[in-house]
KERO-443032 format. One record per residue (C-alpha): residue number from 1; residue in one letter; x, y, z. Coordinates in Angstrom, 1 decimal, padded with zeros to 4 digits. Example, Ala and Ser with C-alpha at 12.3 -4.5 7.8 and 13.67 -1.06 7.14 Angstrom:
BEGIN
+-----+---+--------+--------+--------+
!   k ! r !     c1 !     c2 !     c3 !
+-----+---+--------+--------+--------+
!   1 ! a !  012.3 ! -004.5 !  007.8 !
!   2 ! s !  013.7 ! -001.1 !  007.1 !
+-----+---+--------+--------+--------+
***
This chain:
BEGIN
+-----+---+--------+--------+--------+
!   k ! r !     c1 !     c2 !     c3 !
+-----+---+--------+--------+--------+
!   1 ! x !  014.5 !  004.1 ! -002.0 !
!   2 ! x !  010.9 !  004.3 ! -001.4 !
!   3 ! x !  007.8 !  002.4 ! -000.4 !
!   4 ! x !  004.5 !  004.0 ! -000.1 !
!   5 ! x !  002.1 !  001.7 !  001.7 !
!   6 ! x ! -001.1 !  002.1 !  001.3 !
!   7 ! x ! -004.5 !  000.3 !  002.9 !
!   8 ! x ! -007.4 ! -000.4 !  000.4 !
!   9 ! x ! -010.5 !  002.3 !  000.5 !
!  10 ! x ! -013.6 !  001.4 !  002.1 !
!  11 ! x ! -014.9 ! -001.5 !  001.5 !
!  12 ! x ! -018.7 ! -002.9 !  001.2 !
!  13 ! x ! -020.6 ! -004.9 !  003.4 !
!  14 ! x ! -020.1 ! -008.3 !  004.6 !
!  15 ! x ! -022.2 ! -010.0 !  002.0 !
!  16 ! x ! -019.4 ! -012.0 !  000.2 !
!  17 ! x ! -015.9 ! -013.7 !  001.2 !
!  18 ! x ! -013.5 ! -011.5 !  002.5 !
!  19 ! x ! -011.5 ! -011.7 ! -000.3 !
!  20 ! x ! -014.5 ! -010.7 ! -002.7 !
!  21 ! x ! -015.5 ! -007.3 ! -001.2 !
!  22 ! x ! -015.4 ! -004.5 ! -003.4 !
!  23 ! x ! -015.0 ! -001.0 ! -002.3 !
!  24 ! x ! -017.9 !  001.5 ! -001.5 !
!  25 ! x ! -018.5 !  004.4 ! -003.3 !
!  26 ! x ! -016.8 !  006.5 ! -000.4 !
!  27 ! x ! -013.7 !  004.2 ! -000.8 !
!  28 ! x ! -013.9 !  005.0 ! -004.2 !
!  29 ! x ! -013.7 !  008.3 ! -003.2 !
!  30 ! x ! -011.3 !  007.6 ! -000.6 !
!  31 ! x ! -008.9 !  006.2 ! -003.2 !
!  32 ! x ! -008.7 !  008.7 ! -005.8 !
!  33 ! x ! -008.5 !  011.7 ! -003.2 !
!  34 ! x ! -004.8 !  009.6 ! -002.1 !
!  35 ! x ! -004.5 !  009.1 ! -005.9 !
!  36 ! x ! -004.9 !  012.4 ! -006.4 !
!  37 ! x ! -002.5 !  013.7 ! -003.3 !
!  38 ! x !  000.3 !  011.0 ! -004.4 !
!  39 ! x !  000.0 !  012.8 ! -008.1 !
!  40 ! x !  000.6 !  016.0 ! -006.6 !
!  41 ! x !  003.5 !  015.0 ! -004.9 !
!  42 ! x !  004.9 !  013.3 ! -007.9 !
!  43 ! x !  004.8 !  010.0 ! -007.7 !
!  44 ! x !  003.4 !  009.4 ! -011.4 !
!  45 ! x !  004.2 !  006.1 ! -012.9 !
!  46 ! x !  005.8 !  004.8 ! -009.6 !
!  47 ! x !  004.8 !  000.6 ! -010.0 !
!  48 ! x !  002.1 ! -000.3 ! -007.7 !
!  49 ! x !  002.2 ! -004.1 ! -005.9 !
!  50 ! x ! -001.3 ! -005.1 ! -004.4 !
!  51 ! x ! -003.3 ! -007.9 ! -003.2 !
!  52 ! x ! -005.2 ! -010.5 ! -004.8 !
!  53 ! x ! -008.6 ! -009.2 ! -002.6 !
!  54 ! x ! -010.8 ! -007.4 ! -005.1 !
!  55 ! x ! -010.8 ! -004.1 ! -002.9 !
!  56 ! x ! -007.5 ! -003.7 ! -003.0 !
!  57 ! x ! -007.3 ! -004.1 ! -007.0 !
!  58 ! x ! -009.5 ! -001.6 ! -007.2 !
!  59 ! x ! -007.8 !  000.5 ! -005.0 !
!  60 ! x ! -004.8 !  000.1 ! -006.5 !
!  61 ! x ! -006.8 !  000.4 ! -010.3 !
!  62 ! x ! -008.0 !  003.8 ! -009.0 !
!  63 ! x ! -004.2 !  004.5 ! -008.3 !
!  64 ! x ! -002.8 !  003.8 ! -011.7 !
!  65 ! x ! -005.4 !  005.8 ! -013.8 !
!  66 ! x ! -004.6 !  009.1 ! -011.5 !
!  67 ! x ! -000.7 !  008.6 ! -011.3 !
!  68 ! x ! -000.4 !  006.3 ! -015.1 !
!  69 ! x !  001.3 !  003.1 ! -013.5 !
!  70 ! x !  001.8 ! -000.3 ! -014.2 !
!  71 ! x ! -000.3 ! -002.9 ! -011.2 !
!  72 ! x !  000.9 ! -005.7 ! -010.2 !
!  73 ! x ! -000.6 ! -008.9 ! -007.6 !
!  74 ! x !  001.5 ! -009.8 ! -005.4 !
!  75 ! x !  000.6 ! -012.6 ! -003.0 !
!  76 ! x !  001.3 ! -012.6 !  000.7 !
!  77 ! x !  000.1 ! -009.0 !  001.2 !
!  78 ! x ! -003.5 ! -010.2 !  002.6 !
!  79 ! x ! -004.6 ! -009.3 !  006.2 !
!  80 ! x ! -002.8 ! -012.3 !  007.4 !
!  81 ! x !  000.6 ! -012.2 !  005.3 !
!  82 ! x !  003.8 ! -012.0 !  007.2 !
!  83 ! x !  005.6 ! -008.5 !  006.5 !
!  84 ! x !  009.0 ! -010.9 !  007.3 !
!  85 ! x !  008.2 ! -012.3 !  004.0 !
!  86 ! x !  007.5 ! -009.1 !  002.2 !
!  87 ! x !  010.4 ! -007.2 !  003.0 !
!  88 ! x !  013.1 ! -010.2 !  001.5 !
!  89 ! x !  011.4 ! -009.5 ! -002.0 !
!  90 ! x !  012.4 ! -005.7 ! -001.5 !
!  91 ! x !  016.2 ! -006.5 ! -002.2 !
!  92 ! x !  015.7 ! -008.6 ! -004.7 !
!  93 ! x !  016.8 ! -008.0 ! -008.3 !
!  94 ! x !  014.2 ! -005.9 ! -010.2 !
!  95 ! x !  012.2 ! -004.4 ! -007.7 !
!  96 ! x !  012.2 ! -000.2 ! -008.3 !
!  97 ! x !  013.4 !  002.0 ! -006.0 !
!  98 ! x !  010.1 !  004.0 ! -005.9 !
!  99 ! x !  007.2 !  001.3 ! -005.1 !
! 100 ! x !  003.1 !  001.8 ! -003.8 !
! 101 ! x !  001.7 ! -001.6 ! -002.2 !
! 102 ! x ! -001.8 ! -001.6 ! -001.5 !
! 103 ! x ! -003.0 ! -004.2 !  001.4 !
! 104 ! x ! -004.9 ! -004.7 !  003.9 !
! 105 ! x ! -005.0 ! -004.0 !  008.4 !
! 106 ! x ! -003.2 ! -005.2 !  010.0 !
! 107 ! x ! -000.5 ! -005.6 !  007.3 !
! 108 ! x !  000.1 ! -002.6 !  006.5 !
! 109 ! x !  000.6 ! -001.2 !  010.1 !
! 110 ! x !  002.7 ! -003.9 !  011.2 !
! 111 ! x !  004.6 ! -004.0 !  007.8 !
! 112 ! x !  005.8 ! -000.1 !  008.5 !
! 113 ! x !  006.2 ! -000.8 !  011.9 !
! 114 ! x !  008.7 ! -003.5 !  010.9 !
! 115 ! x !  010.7 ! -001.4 !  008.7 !
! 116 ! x !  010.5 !  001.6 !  010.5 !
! 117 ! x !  011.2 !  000.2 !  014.0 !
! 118 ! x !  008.1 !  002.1 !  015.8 !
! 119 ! x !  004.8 !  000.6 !  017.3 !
! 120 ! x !  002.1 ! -000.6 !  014.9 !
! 121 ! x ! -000.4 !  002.3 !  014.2 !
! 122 ! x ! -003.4 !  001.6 !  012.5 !
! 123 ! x ! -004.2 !  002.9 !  008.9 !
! 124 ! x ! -007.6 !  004.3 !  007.8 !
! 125 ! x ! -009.1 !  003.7 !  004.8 !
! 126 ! x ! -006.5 !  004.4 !  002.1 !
! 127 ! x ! -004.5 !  006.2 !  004.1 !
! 128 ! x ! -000.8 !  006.4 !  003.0 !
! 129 ! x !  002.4 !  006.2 !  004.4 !
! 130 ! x !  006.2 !  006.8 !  003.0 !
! 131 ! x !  008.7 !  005.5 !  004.2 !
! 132 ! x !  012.4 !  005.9 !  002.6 !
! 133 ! x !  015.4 !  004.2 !  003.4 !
! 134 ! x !  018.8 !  005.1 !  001.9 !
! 135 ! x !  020.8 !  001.3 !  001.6 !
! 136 ! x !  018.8 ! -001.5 !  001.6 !
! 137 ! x !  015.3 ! -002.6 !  003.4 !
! 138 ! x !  016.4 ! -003.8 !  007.1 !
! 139 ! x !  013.9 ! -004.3 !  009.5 !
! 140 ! x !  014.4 ! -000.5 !  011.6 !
! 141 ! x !  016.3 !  001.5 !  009.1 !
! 142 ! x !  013.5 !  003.5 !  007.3 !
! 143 ! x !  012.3 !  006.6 !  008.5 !
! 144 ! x !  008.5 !  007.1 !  007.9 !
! 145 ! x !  008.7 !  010.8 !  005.8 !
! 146 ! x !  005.1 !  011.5 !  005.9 !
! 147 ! x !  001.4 !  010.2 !  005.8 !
! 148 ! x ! -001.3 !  011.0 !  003.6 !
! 149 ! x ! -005.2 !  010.7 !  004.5 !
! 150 ! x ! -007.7 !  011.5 !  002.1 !
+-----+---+--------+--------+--------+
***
């Protein structure tokens, strides 16, 4: 099974909510050049989970034009979610054993860090990282296989 995390592109200023900032043009950029790169390495129509913040929908929007997948929100996967929670919904029923969630620092670095057992690293702007696991998702047991900057 796999799980490509992946933090949102650039975002704009801090003229709006938090939860309202769209991306820049370079995270634009940012996300099709990971869009492009997950293409290449064949993860076309793999389901991509996001969160509800608008620069991560468009992130993730950027993401299924390139690789031709389905989006979903999911909630919990803001800055503040709890990883704890996130990883429970990865065994249940349903969920594909090839899956892109698009969030937000410090999620992201402490969700891989959970699974894969090493320190939290911080992400740059849509940055991904893959992380496999054979059985099931156990806090520790995945091995992180490779990262992709654009």
């Amino acid at each position: 099974m796999e799980l490509i995390v992946v933090r949102h592109g650039d975002a704009g200023p801090y003229t709006q909510p938090d939860h309202a900032r769209p991306l820049s043009d370079l995270g634009k950029t940012q996300a099709r050049s990971t869009a492009d790169q997950l293409a290449a390495a064949g993860y076309e129509g793999v389901t991509i989970w996001h969160s509800p913040y608008l620069r991560a929908a468009e992130t993730a929007r950027i993401l299924a034009q390139v690789l031709k997948a389905a989006t979903e929100v999911i909630d919990g996967v803001t800055p503040d979610g709890r990883p704890e929670q996130f990883v429970s919904r990865l065994d249940q029923p349903g969920v594909p054993e090839q899956l892109i969630l698009v969030s937000h620092m410090p999620f992201v670095a402490n969700l891989v860090a959970l699974l894969s057992g090493e320190r939290a690293v911080p992400f740059m702007t849509a940055e991904a990282r893959i992380l496999r696991t054979e059985t099931v998702w156990y806090p520790g047991e995945a091995a992180l296989i490779k990262s992709l900057t654009p």
